[in-house]
N, C-alpha and C positions, 0 to 999 in steps of 0.2 A: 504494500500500500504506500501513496504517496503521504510524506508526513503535513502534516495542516501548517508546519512553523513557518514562516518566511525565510526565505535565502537571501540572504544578503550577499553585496561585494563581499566586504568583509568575514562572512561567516566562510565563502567560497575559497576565498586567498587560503584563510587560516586551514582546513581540510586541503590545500594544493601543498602545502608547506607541509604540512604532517604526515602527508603520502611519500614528500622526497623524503625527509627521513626516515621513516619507514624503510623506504628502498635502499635507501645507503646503508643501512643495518643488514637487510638481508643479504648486502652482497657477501657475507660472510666473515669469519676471524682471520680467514689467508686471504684476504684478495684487499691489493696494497691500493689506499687511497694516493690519491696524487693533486696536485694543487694544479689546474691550470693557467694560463696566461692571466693576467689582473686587468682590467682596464684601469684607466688614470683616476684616480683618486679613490677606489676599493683598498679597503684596510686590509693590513698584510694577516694573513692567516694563519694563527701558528701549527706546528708540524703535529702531528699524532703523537701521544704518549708512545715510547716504544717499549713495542712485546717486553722486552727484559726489565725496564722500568715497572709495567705491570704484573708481573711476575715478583719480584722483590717486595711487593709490599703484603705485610705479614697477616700472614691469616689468624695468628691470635699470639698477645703476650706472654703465655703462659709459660712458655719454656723459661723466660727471661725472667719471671717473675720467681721461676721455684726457684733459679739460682738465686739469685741476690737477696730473696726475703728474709733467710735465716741470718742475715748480716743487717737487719732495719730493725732497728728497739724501739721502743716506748719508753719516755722519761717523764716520770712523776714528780714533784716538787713540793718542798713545804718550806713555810719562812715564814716572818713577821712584816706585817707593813702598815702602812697609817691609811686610811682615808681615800688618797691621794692615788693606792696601787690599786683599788679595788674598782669593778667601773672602768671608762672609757677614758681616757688622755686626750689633753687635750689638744687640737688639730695645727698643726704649722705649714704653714704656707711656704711654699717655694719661692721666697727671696733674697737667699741669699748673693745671689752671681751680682748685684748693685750695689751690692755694699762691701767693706771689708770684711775678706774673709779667711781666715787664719790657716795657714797650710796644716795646721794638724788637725782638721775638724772643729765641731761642735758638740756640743752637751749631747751625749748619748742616753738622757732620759727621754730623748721625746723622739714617740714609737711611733705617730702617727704623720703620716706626712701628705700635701697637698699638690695640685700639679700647679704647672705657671695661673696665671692671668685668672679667672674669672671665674672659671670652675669650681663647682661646690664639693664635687668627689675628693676621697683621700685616701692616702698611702693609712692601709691599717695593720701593723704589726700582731702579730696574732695572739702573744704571749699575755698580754697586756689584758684580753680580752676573756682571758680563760680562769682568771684569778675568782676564784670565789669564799668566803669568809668560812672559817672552819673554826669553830670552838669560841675565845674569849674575843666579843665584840664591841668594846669600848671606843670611848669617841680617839682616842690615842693611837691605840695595837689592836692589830687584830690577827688571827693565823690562818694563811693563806693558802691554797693549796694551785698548783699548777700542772699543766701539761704536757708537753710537746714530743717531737720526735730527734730521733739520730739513727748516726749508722758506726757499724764498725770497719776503723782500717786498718787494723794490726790485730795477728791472732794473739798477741800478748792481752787483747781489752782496750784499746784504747778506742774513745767512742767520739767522735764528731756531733757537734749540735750548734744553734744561734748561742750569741750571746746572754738576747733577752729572756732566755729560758732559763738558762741554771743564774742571773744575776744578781738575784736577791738573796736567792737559794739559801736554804740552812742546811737542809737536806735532800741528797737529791735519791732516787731508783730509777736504774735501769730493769729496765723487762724483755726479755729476748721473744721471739716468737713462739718458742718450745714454751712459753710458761713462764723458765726460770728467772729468782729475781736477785739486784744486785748493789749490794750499796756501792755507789760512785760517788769516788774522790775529784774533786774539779785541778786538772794540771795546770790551766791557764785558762784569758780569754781574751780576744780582743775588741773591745767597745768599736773601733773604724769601721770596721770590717765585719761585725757583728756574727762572732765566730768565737767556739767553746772549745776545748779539751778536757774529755772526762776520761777517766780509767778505773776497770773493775776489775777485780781477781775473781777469776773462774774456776782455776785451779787447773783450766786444762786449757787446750788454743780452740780460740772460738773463730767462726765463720765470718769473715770481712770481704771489705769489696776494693777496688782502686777508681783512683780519679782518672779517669778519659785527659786524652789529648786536648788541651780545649782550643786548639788551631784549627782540628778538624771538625770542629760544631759550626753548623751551618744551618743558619735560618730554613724552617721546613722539613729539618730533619725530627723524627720520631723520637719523644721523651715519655716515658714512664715512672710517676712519681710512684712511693710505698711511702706512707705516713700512718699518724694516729689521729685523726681528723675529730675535733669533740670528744677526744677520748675515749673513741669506739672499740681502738684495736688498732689492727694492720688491715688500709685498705688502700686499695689498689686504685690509681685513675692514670689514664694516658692523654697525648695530644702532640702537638708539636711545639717548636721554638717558634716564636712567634717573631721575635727582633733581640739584635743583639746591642752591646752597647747601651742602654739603657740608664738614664742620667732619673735618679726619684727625689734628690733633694736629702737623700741621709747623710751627707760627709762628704770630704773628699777623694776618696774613694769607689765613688758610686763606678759601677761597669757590670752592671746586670745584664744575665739573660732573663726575657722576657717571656713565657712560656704561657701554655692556654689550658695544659691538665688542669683537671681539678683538684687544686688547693686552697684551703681552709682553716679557720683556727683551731691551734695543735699541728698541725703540717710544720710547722716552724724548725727548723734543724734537718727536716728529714731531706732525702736524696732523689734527684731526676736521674736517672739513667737512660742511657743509650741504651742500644736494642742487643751492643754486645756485652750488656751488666756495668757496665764502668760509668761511675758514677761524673755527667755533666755540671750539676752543680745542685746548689743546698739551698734549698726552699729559705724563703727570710722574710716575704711580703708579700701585699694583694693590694692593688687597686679596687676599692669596692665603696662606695655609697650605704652599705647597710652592713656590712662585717662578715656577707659572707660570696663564694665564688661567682664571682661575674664572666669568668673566662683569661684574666688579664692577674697573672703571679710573677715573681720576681726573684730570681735564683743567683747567687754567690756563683761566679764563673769557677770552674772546676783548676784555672789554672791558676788564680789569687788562693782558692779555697787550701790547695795543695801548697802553695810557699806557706801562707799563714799558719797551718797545722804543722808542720814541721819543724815552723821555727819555736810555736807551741810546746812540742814535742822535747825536744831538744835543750830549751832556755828557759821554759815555761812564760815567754813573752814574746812579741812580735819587736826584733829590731828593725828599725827604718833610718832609710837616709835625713837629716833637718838644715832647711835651709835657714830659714830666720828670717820669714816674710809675712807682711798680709797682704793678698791679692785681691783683683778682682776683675769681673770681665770687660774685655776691652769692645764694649759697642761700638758702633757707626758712629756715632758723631765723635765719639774718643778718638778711633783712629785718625778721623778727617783733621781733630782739631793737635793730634800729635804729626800726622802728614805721613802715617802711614795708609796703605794701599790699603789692603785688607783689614777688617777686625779682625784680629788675631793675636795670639800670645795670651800673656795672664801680664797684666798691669801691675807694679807691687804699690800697692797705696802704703807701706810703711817696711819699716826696716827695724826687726828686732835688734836692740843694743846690746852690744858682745857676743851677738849669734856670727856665725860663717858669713851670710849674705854680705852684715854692717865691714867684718875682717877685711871680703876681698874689695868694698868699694861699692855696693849696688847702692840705690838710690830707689828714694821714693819718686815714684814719674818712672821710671824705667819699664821697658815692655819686654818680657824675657819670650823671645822666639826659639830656642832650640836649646837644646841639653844634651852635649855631648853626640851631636849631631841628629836628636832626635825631634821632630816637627811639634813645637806647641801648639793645635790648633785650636786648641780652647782650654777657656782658664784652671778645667777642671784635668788637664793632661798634667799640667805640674806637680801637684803633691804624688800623683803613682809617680812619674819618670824620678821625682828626689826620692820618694820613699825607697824606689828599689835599687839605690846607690848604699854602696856598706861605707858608715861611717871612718871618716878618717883619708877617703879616696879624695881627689881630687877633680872636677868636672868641668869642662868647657861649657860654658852659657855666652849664649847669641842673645844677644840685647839689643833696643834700639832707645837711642838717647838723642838727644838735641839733635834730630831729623837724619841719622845717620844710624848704619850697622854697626856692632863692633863685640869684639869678643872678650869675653873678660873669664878669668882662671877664678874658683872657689874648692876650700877645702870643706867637703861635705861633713859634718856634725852628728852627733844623735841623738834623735828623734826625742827629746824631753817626756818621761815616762807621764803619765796622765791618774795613774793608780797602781798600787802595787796590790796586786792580789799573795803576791809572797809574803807579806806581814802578815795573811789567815793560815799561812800554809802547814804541813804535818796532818795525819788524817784526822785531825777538827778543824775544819774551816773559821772556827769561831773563838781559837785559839786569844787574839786581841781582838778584833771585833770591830774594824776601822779601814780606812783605806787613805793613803795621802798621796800628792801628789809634789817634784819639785817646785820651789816658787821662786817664781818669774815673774817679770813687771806683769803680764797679764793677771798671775793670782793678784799680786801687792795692790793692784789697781782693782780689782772685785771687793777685797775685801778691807780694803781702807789699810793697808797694812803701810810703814815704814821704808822708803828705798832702801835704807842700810839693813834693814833687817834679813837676819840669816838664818835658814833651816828647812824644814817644809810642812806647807799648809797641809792641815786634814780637810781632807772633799766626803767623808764619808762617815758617818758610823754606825754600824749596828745594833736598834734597838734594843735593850737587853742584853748586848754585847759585857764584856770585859773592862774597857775602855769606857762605854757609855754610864756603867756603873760607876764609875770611878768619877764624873763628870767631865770625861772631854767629849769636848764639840764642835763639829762641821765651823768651820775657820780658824781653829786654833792653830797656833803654830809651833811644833815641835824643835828644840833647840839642838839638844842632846838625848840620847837614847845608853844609860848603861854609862853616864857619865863622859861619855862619847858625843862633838859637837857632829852633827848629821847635819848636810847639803844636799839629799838628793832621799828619791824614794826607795831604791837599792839599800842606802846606808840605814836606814830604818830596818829593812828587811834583813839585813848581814846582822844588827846588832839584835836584834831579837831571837834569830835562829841561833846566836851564839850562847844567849843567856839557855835555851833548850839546852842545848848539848851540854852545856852545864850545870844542867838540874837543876834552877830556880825555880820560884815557887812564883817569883815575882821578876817583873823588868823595869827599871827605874826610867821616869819620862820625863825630862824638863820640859815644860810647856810654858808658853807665854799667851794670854789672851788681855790686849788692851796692852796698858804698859804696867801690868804685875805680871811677876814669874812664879811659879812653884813646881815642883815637884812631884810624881806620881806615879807609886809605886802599883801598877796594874798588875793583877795575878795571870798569870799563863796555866788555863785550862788543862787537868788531863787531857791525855792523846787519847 
């Protein structure tokens, strides 16, 4: 029967259109398409997927999955915290690249991050979000508990995770997939880079994975994350690299891969893997509007992740090259109004006094273009190219000063420690119960402190701590340790570990806050 509907042009075309493809399907899986002659202005056509391209793409994760899973843990957390940890953080916007901005970073309390200009979505760290009040809930302390994921890379136990997961930490557990569980010792961490070292005794070699090549990750390539997502477990999501490169606004540091598996709060620490088990890099962030996967994660490059754990490993801290600058980007109208061609380089808006940079002669106004022959093409390329200079080398810097190139020689420095997690150190993390950092015109300048004053500021202490009991407090500044005048965060952590090995009960502290001094004999925790 004839149908009642009207035929249109259009309903016609669309059925003439769907008949040719139709029939270019039937011609078969061997019968080779070809691209004819183009008329002038016909958009070029691209080629066919080829057979071996279609072939390669994997008919299911599974295989990859039972390798690598007995090597992804689960890590629980518990600690004290105020008010402040419990609940959402609050949001920071991407501005730094206008203003001056310190080659060592920023304050690594804040987890949450924004993208440029206008946008209301934001960087949401996961750890932050997974904190929930456990036991005594006073308006002060309360006991927190947390989540997240790792992996292991040495069959000795050592286990990989974020920073922001074990940072508060008092106590942390690993959980293996088989069940088993394990109390972990934190070896290090580092705030830049946002990256942990944990170690467990198993008593026997356990299952680990290795970090990929990450020269050979290439956008579009196949990633499969294993996490503990909400604290369900071990589960499984795949997708690909979405972009590399990835600039969020955390540090100077920033050089994420961009990924679309699904990752979640508690994903944090845990591992992307390639298709041959080797882990691409380490879950850290989500772009999300509401805290959970949009499609758009953010991974620790497997070949930063790989230096930083090592040097973890090894020192129990991350050394870096320091130049002794603050930077910042060099816009259009900078460059026009300095007469350089391009934006480009990192601008130094300041110059640390008695750092390397002030040694060899840099200048505020100066635009640093190359390091040791290597291209600065934005402001955020300087602190990696110094970071991954060892202290004490020497490096060529391309400059550009009053309208001209020119090359200037600097003896590279190191990297001013930021916190010493080695003053918790011994298998009680809570041994003193603080953290300090050296001070430096930027501390002396925070906290109202003296230029002549010498020793170093406390950034940290822990609630209920050792320390906290005793009444020191976040700015005090530490003279002597054991009767010993201390200048750096190191000399705090030698003189403490020495009073251990000498079986004190106590480590004598000169402190200064305001202009009184006293003394303060803090207990050192059984081990």
């Amino acid at each position: 029967m004839r149908s009642n509907t009207p035929t249109t042009r259009k309903s016609r075309r669309l059925r003439l259109a769907a008949a040719v493809v139709a029939g270019a399907l039937a011609l078969g899986a061997g019968t080779a398409l070809t691209t004819g002659t183009l008329t002038a202005g016909t958009p070029s056509i691209p080629a066919a997927m080829p057979a071996a391209a279609m072939q390669s793409l994997p008919k299911s994760f599974a295989d990859v999955v039972e390798r690598v899973g007995p090597a992804v843990v689960n890590i629980r957390t518990e600690g004290r915290a105020g008010p402040s940890l419990v609940g959402q953080r609050h949001m920071k916007r991407d501005g730094h690249d206008e203003r001056g901005h310190d080659e060592r970073g920023e304050d690594d309390d804040h987890h949450e991050y924004g993208p440029r200009g206008d946008m209301r979505d934001f960087m949401r760290r996961f750890f932050g979000d997974d904190f929930h009040g456990r036991g005594r809930n006073d308006d002060h302390m309360r006991r927190v508990e947390g989540a997240g994921s790792g992996f292991i890379v040495d069959k000795a136990g050592y286990v990989v995770t974020n920073n922001h997961v074990v940072r508060k930490a008092e106590k942390i557990t690993v959980t293996l997939q088989d069940g088993r569980e394990f109390a972990a010792k934190l070896v290090g961490r580092d705030a830049k880079t946002d990256l942990a070292l944990l170690k467990v005794e198993a008593g026997e070699a356990l299952p680990f994975v290795a970090f990929a090549k990450d020269e050979k990750v290439r956008v579009g390539d196949w990633v499969v994350t294993v996490g503990n997502p909400f604290g369900l477990g071990h589960t499984v999501t795949a997708g690909i690299v979405s972009a590399r490169g990835r600039h969020i606004g955390s540090g100077p540091y920033d050089d994420y891969l961009q990924i679309d598996a699904a990752i979640n709060r508690g994903n944090s620490g845990g591992p992307a893997f390639n298709l041959a088990g080797d882990v691409v890099g380490v879950n850290t962030a989500i772009f999300s509007p509401h805290g959970g996967n949009v499609g758009i994660g953010f991974a620790i490059p497997a070949s930063m992740a790989g230096e930083v754990i090592e040097d973890l490993k090894t020192t129990g801290r991350v050394e870096r090259g320091w130049l002794g600058v603050q930077i910042q980007r060099v816009t259009p109208d900078i460059a026009d109004g300095l007469g350089l061609k391009k934006p480009e380089g990192a601008l130094v808006a300041d110059v640390v006094a008695g750092g390397p940079a002030a040694a060899a002669g840099l200048r505020s106004g100066d635009v640093i273009l190359e390091v040791d022959g290597k291209h600065v093409r934005r402001m955020r390329d300087l602190p990696r190219l110094i970071a991954g200079i060892d202290a004490g080398k020497s490096a060529k810097l391309e400059i550009w000063r009053d309208g001209d190139e020119r090359d200037i020689s600097v003896n590279i420095g190191d990297m001013p420690r930021d916190e010493a997690a080695a003053v918790d150190g011994g298998k009680d993390e809570g041994v003193i119960g603080m953290t300090v950092a050296t001070l430096d015109d930027a501390a002396r300048k925070a906290f109202g402190l003296a230029d002549d004053l010498e020793g170093v500021i406390v950034t940290d202490v822990k609630p209920g701590g050792a320390a906290a009991d005793k009444g020191i407090r976040k700015g005090d500044v530490i003279v002597a340790v054991g009767g010993k005048r201390v200048a750096s965060a190191d000399d705090v952590a030698r003189h403490v570990d020495a009073a251990k090995r000498d079986k004190r009960r106590s480590v004598l502290f000169q402190v200064r806050r305001g202009e009184a001094s006293r003394f303060v004999a803090v207990p050192l925790k059984a081990a």
